[in-house]
PAKE-494179 format. One record per atom (N, C-alpha, C): x, y, z. Coordinates in steps of 0.1 Angstrom, whole numbers, padded with zeros to 4 digits, always signed. Each point is the difference from the previous one (the first is absolute). Layout:
BEGIN
XYZ/...
END
This chain:
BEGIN
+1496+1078+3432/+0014+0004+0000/+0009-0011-0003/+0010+0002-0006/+0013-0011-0004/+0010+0009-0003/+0009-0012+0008/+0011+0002+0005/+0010-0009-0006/+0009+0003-0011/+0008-0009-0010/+0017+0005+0006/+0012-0006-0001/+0009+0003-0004/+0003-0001-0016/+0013+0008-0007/+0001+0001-0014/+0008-0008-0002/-0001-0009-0009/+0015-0006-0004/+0010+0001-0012/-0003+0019+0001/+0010-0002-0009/+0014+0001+0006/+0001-0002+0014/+0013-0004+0004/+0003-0012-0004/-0004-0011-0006/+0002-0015-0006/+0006+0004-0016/+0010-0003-0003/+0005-0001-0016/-0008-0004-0015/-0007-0013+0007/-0005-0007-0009/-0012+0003-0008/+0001-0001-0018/-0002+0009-0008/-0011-0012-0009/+0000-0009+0001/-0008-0011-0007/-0014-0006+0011/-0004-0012-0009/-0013-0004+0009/+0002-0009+0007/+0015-0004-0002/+0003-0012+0011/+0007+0004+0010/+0008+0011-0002/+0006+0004+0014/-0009+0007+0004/-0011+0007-0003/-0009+0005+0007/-0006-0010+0012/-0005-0013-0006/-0005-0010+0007/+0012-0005+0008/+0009+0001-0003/+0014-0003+0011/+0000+0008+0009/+0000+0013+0002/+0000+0009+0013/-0011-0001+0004/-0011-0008-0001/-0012-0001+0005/+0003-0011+0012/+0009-0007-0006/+0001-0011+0013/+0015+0005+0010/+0004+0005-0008/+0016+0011+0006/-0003+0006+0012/-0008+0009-0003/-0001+0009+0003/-0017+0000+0009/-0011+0006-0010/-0010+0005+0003/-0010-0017+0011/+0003-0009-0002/-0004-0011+0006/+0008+0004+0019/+0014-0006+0000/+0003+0005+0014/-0002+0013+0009/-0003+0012-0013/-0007+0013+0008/-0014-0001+0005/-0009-0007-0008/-0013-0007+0005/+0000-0003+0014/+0010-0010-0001/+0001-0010+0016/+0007+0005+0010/+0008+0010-0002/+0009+0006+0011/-0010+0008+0005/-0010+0008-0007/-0016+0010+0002/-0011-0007+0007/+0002-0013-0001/-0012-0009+0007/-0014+0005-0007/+0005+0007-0016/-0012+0003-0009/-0007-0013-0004/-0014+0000-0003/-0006-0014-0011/+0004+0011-0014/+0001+0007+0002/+0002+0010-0019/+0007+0012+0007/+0012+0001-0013/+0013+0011-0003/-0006+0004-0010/+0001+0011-0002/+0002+0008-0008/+0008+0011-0010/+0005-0006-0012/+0010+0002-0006/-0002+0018-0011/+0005+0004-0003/+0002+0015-0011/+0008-0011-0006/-0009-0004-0014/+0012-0010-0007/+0009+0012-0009/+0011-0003+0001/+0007+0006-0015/+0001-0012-0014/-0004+0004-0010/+0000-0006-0013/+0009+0011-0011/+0009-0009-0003/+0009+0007-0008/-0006+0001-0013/+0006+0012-0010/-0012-0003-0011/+0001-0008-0008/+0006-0007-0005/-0001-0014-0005/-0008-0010+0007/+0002-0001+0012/-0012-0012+0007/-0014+0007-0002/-0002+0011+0006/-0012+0009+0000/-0008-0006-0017/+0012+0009-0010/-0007-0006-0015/-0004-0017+0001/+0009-0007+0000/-0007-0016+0001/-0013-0002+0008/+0003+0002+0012/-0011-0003+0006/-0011+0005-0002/-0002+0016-0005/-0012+0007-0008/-0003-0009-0013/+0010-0007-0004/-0006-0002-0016/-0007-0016+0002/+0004-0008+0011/-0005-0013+0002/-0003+0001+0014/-0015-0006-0003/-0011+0001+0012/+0003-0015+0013/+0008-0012-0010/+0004-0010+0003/+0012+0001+0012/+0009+0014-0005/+0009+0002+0010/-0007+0005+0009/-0010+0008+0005/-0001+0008+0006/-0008-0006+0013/-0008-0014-0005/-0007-0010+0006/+0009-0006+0009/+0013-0004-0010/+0007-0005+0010/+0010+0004+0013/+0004+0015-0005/+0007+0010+0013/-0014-0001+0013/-0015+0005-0008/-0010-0003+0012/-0003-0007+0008/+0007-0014-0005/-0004-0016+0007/+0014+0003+0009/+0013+0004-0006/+0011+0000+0008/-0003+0011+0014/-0006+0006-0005/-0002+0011+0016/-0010-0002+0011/-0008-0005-0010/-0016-0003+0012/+0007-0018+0011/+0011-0006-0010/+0002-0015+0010/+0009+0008+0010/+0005+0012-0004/+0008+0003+0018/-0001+0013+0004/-0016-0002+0002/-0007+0010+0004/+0007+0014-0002/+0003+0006-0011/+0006+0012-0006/-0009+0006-0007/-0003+0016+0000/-0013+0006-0007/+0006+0011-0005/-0004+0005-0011/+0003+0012-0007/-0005+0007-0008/-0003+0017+0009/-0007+0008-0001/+0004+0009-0010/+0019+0000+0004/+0002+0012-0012/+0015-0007-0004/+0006+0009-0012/+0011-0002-0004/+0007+0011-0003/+0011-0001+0001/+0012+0011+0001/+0000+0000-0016/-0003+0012-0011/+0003-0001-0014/+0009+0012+0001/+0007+0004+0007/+0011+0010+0000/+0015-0006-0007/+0004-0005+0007/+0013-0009-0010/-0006-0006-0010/+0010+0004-0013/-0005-0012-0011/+0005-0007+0000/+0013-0004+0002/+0009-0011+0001/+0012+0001+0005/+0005-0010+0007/+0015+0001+0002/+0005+0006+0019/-0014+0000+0002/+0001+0010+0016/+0009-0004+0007/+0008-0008-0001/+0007-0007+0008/+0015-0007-0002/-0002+0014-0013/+0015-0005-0009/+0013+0008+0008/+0010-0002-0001/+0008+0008+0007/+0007+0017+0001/-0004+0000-0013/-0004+0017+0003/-0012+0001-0007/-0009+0014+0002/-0018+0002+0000/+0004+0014-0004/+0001+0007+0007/-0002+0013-0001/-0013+0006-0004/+0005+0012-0006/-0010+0004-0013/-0004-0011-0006/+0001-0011-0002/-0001-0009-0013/-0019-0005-0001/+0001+0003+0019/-0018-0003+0003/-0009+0006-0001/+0003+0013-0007/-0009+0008-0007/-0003+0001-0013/+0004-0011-0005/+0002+0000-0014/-0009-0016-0004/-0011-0004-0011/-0007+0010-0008/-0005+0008+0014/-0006+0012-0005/-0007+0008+0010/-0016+0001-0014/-0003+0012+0009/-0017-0001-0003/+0000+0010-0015/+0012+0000-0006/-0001+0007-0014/+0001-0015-0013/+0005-0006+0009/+0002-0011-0010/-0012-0013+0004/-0005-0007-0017/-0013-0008+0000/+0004-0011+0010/+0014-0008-0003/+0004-0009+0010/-0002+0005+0016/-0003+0010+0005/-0004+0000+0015/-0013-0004+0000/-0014+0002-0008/-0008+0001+0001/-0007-0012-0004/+0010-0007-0005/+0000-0016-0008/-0001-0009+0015/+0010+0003+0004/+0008-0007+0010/-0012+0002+0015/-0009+0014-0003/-0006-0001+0013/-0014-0003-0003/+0000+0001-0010/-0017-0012-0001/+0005-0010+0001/+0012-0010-0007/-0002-0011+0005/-0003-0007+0018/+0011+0017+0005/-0002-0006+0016/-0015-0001+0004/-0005+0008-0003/-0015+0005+0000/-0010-0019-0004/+0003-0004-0013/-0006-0011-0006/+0004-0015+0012/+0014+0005+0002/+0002-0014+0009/-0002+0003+0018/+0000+0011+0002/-0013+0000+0008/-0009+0003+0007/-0009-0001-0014/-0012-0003+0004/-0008-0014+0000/+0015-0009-0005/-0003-0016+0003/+0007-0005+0015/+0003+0007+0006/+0009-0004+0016/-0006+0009+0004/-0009+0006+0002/-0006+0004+0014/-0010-0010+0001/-0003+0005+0017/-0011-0006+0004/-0009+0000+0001/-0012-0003+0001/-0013+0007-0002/-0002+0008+0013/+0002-0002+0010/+0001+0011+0009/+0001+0014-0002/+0010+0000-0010/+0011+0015+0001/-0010+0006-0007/-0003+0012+0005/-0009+0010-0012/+0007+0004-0008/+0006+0001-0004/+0014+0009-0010/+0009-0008-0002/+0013+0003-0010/+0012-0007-0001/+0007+0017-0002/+0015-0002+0001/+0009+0013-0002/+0014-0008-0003/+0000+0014-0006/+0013-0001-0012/+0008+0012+0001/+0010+0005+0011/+0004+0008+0001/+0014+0001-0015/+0003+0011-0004/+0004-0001-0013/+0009+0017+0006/+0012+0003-0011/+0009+0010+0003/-0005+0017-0004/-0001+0010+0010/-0002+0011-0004/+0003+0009-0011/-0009-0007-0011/+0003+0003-0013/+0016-0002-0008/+0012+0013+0004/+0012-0004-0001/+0007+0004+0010/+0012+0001-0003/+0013+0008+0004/-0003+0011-0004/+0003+0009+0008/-0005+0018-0004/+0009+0007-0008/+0011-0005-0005/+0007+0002-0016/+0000-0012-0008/+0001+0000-0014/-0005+0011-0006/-0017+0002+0002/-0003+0011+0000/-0014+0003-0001/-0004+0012-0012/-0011-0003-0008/-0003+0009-0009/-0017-0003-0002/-0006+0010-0009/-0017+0000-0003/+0004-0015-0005/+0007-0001-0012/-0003-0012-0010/-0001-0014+0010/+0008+0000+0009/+0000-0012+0012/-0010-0002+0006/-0004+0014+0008/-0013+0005+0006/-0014-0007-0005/+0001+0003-0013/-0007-0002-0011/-0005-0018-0001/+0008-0003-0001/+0004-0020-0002/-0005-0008+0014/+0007+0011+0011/-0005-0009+0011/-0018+0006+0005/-0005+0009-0007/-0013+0004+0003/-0009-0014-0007/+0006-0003-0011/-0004-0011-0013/-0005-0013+0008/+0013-0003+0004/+0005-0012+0010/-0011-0003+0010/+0005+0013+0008/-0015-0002+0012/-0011-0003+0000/-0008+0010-0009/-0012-0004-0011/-0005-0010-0003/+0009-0009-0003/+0000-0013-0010/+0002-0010+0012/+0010+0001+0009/-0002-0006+0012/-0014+0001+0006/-0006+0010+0007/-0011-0002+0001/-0014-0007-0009/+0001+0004-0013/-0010-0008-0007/+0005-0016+0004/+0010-0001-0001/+0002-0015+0002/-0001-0008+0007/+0000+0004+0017/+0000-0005+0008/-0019+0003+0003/-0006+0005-0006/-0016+0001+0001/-0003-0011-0013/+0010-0004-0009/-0001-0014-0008/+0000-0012+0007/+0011+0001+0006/+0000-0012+0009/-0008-0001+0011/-0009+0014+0005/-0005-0004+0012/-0013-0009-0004/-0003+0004-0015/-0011-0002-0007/-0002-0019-0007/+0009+0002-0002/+0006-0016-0004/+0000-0013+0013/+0002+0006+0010/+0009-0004+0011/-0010-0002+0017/-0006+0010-0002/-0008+0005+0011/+0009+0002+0013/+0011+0003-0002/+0010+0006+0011/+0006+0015-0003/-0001+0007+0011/+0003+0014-0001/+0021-0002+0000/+0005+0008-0004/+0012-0001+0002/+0003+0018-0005/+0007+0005+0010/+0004+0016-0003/+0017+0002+0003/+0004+0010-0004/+0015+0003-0005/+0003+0013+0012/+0011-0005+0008/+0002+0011+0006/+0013+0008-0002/+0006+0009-0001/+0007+0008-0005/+0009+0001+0011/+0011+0003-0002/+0010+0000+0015/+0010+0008+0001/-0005+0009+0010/+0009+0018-0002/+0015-0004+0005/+0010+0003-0005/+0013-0006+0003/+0012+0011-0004/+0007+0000+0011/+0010+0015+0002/+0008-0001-0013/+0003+0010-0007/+0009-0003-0016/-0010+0002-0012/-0016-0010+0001/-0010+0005-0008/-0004+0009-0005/-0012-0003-0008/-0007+0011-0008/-0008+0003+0012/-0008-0011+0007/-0007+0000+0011/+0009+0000+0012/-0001+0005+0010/+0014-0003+0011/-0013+0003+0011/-0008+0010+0003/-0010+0003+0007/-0011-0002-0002/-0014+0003+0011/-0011+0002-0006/-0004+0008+0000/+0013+0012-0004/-0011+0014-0007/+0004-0004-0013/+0009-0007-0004/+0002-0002-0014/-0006-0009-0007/-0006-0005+0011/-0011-0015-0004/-0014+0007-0004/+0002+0006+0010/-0020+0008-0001/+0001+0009-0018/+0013+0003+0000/-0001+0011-0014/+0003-0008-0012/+0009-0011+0003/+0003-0009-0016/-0007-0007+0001/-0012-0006+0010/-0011-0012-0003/-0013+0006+0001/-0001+0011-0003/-0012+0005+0005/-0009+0000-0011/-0001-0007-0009/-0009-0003-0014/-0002-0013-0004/+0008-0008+0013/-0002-0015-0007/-0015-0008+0006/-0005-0008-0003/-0009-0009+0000/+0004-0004+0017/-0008+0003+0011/+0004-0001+0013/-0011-0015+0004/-0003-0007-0011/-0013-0006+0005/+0012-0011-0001/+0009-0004-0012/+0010-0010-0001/+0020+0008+0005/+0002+0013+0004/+0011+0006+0000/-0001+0007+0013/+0010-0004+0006/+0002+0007+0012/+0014+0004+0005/+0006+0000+0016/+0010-0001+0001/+0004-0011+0010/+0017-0006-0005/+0003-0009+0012/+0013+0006+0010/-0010+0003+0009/+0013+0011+0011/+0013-0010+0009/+0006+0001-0001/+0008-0007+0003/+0009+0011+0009/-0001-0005+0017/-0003+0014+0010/+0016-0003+0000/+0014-0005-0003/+0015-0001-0003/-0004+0016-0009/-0004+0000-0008/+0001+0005-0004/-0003+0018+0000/-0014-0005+0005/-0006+0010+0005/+0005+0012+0010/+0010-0012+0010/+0009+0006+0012/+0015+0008-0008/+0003-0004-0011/+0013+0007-0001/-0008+0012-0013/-0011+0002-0007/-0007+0012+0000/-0001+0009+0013/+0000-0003+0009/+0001+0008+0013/-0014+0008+0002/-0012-0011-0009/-0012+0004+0003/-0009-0004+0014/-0007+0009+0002/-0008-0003+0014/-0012-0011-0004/+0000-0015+0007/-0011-0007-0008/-0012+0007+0004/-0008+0010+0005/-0013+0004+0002/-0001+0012-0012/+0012+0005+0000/-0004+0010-0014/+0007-0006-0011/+0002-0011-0006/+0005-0006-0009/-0015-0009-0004/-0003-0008+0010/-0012-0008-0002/-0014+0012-0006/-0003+0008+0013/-0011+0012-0003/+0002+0002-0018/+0014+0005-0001/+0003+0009-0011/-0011-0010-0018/+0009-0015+0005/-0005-0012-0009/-0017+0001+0002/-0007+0003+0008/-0014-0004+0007/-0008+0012-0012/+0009+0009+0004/-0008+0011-0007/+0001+0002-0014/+0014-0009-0002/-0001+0000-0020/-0008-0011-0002/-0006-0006+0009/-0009-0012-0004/+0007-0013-0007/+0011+0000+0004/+0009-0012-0004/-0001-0008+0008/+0004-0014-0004/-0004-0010+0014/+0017-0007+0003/-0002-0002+0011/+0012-0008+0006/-0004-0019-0005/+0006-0002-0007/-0007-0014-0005/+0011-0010+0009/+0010+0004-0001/+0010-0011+0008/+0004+0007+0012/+0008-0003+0009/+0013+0003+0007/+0011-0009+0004/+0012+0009-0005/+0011-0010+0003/+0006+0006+0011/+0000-0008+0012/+0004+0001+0017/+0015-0002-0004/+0006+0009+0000/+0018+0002-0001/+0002+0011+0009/+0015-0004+0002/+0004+0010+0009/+0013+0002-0004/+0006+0013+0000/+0012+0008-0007/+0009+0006+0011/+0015+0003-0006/+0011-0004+0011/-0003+0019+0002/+0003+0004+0012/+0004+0007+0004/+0007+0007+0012/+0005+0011-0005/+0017+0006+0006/-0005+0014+0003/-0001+0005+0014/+0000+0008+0005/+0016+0011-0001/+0007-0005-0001/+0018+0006-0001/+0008-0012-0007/-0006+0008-0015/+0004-0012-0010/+0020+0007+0001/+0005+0005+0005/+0017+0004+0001/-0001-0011+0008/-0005+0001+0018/+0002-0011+0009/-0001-0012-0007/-0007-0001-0009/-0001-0016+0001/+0003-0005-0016/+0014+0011-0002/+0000-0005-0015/+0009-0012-0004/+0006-0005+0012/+0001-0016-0005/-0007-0007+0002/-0010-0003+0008/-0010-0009+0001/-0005+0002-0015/-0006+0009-0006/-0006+0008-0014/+0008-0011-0004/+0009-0002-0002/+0011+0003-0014/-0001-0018+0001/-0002-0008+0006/-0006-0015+0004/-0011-0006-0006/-0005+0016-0003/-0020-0003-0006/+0003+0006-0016/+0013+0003-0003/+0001+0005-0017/+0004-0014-0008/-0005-0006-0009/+0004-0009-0006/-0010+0001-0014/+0003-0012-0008/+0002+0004-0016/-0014-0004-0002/-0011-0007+0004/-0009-0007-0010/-0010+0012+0005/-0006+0003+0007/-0013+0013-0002/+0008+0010+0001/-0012+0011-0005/+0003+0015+0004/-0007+0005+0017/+0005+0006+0007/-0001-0001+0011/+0000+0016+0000/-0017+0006-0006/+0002+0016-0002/+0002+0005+0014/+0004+0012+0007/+0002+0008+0014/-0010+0010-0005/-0002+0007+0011/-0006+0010+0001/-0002+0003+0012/+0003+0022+0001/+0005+0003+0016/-0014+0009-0002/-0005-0001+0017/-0008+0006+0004/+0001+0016-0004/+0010+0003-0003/+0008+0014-0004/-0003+0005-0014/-0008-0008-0009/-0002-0001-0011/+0013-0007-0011/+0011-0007+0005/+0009-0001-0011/-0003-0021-0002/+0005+0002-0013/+0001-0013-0005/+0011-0003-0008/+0001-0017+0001/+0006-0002-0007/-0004-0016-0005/-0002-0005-0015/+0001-0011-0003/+0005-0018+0004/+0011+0006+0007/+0007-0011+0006/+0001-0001+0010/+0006-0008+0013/+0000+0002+0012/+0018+0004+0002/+0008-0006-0010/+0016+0004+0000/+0001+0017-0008/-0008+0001-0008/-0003+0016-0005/-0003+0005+0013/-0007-0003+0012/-0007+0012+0008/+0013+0001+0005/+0009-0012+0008/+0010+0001+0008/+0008+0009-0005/+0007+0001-0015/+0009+0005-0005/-0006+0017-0001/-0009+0001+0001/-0008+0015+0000/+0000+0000+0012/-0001-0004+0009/-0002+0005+0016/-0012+0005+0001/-0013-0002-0007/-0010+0010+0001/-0003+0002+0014/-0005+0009+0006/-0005+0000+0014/-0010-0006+0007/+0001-0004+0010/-0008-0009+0006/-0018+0005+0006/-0006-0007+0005/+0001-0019+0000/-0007-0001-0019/+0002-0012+0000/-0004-0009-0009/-0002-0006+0000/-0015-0008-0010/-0005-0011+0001/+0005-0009-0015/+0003-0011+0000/+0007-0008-0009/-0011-0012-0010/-0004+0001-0012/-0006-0012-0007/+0008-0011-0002/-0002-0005+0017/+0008-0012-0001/-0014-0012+0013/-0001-0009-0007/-0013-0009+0011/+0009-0004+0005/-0002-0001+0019/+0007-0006+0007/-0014-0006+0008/+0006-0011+0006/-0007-0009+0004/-0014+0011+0015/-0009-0009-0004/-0008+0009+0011/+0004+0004+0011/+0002-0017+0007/+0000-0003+0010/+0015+0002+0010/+0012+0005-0008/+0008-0003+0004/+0009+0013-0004/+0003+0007+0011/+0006+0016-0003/+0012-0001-0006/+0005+0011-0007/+0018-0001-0012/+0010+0004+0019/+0007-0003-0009/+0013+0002+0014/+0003+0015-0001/-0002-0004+0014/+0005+0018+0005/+0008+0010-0007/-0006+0011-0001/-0005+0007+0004/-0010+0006-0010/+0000-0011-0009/-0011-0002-0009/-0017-0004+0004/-0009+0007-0006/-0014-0005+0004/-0013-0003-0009/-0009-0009+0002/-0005+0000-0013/-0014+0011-0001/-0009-0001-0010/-0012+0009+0004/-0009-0011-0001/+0000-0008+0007/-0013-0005+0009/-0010+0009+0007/+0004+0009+0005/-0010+0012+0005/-0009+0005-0011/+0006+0001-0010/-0006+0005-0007/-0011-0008-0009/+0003-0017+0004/-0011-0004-0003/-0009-0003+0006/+0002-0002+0014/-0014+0002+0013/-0006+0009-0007/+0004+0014+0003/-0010+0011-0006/-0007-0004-0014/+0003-0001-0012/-0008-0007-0009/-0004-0011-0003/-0001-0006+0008/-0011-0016+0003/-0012+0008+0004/+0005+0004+0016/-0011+0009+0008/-0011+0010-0011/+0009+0005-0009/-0011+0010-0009/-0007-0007-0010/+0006-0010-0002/-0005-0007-0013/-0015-0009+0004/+0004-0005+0013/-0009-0012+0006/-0008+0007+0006/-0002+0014+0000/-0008+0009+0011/-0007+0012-0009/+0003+0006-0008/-0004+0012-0006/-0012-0007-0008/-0011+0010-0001/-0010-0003-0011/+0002-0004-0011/-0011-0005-0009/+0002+0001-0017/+0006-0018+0001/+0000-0003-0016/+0004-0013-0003/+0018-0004+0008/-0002-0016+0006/+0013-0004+0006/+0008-0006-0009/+0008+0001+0000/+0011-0012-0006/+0001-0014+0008/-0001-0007-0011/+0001-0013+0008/+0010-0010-0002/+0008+0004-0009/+0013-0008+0002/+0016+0007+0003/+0004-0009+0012/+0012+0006+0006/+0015-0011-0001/+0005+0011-0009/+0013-0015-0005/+0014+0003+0001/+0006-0009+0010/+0011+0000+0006/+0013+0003-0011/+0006+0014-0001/+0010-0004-0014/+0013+0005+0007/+0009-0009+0005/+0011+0001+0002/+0010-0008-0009/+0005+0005-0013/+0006-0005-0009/+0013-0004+0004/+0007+0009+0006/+0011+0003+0005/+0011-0012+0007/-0012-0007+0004/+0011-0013+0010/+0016-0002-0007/-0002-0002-0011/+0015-0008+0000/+0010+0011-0006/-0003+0015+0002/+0010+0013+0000/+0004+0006+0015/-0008-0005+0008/+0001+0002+0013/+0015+0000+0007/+0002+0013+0006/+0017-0004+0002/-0001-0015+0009/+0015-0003-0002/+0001-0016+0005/-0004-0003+0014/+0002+0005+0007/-0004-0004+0016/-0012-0002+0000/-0010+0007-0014/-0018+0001+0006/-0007-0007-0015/+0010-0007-0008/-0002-0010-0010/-0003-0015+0003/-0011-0006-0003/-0006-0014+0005/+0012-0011-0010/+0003-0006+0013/+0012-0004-0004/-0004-0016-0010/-0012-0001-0003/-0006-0011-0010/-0014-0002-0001/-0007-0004-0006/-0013-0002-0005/-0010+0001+0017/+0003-0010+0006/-0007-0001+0013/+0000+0013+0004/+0012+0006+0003/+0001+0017+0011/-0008+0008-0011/+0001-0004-0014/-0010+0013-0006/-0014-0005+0005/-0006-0010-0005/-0014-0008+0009/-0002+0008+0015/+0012-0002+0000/-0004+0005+0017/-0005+0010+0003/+0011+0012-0007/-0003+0014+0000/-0010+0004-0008/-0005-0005-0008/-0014+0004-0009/-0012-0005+0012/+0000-0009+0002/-0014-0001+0014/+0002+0005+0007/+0012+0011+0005/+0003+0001+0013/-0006+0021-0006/+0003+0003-0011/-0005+0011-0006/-0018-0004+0001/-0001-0012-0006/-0021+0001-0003/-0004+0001+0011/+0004-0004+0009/-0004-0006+0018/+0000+0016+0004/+0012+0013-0001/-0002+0009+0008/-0010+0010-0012/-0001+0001-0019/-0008+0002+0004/-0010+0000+0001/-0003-0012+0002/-0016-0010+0005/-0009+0010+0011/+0011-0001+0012/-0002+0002+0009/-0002+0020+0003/+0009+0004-0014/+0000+0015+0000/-0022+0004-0008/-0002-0005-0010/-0015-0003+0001/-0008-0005+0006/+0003-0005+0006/-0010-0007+0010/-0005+0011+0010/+0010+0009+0004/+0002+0017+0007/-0010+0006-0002/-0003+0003-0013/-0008+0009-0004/-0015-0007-0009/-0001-0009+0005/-0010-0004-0006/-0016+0004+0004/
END
């Protein structure tokens, strides 16, 4: 099992600021954990991704930079292609998606660079990547392009395993607004792909504001024979009396993600200032990652519950385990102000203080 945080909460888009938040950032989370080895979900923007896929020389050298401060990496975030961190995102991070060659460019490379940064330990490497598209526009002819894509992804990454002698597989990530948003829509739009290199990466933030049950969500996946290749341990805002607590809400609406809602009641909405302005009815859970370890202000709550319950089924139910578990709270520096790390250190702080609880939330169910 491995246990990474993501960094695609870090800006940096090249190979030197990569190696910069290594000493920033991912070095003092090391030592605050009293780890000998952290474990990172690298994000690679696709420009670095390309370089470093095309020179074997860079790739030596990112390896020599991770292994001197004891840093290991199992998987990588290929969901953003660039810019994650720009000041507004939106929609913009669905875009290329899985109709266009540049997605598929972009995720073999993650795939090629690594399967030079893992460790020999790791039996696998994972590449969690975006649930095909955004669920408009949608048509056969798209349909059509991203069946192509997948296909060719799969032969590919059985090129590289071949070349390489390291397994690396692509997980897919059901996400509210998607083509994919659940996993009944996972089991029916991936149900033809190559499951030996294609799977899914559940990301239980997510999971929790589908308002799925993780025992018949996970079952449902078990039974299409799809595998859980990653999980991303996030946890999503939620509002029991989103009227009561519509100024606190209105603290958590700001410009750089989309922050989809969705009511237990069946209503949705795209935005989190869209749900307010609709009043949909409550409760609601919010695609917004709030820190694990540390509850939203009253009378707001997160769904951490909801990820006890799917650790517990994942690390307990029959059939193949997932073995990597990756911290992705992107969110830090949108965080309303009072629960924003007020500089590089308090972010350090609050990233170990997230892997530490949930270290300790696995360790439960082991």
């Amino acid at each position: 099992m491995h246990l990474s945080y993501c960094t695609n909460v870090h800006p940096a888009e090249d190979l030197d600021g990569i190696i910069g938040q290594l000493d920033t950032f991912a070095l003092p989370i090391r030592r605050r954990l009293g780890s000998d080895v952290l474990g990172l979900g690298l994000w690679l923007a696709a420009p670095a991704a390309a370089a470093l896929a095309g020179d074997p020389t860079l790739r030596r050298r990112l390896r020599r930079e991770l292994d001197v401060r004891g840093l290991e990496v199992v998987t990588l975030n290929g969901f953003p292609y660039e810019a994650f961190q720009a000041p507004v995102v939106k929609h913009a991070v669905y875009h290329p998606d899985w109709t266009d060659r540049e997605r598929l460019d972009y995720t073999l490379n993650c795939a090629r660079v690594l399967a030079d940064l893992m460790p020999d330990s790791a039996g696998y490497g994972s590449v969690s990547s975006l649930p095909l598209a955004w669920r408009t526009p949608w048509d056969a002819e798209r349909a059509a392009a991203a069946t192509r894509h997948l296909d060719d992804l799969a032969r590919g990454l059985d090129r590289i395993a071949g070349e390489t002698g390291r397994t690396v597989r692509v997980g897919f990530e059901p996400e509210p607004g998607c083509l994919i948003e659940n996993t009944a829509q996972a089991t029916e739009l991936l149900a033809k792909v190559d499951t030996r290199w294609l799977g899914v990466c559940l990301d239980l933030a997510h999971l929790a504001c589908a308002w799925e049950s993780p025992a018949e969500a996970l079952g449902r996946l078990r039974t299409a024979g799809i595998p859980v290749v990653k999980t991303q341990v996030s946890a999503a805002l939620q509002a029991d009396d989103p009227l009561a607590a519509e100024q606190v809400l209105r603290s958590y609406a700001e410009k750089r993600f989309l922050h989809q809602t969705r009511s237990a009641e069946g209503g949705s909405a795209d935005d989190l200032d869209e749900a307010l302005d609709r009043r949909l009815p409550g409760p609601w859970r919010i695609h917004y990652h709030v820190p694990l370890h540390a509850e939203p202000e009253t009378p707001l709550t997160s769904t951490v519950p909801v990820i006890r319950e799917a650790l517990r089924e994942l690390l307990t139910a029959p059939g193949e385990r997932c073995e990597h578990f990756d911290v992705e709270t992107y969110t830090w520096g949108v965080l309303p102000e009072s629960q924003r790390p007020k500089d590089e250190t308090g972010l350090a702080d609050g990233i170990a203080a997230e892997l530490s609880f949930a270290r300790d939330l696995l360790a439960v169910n082991r």
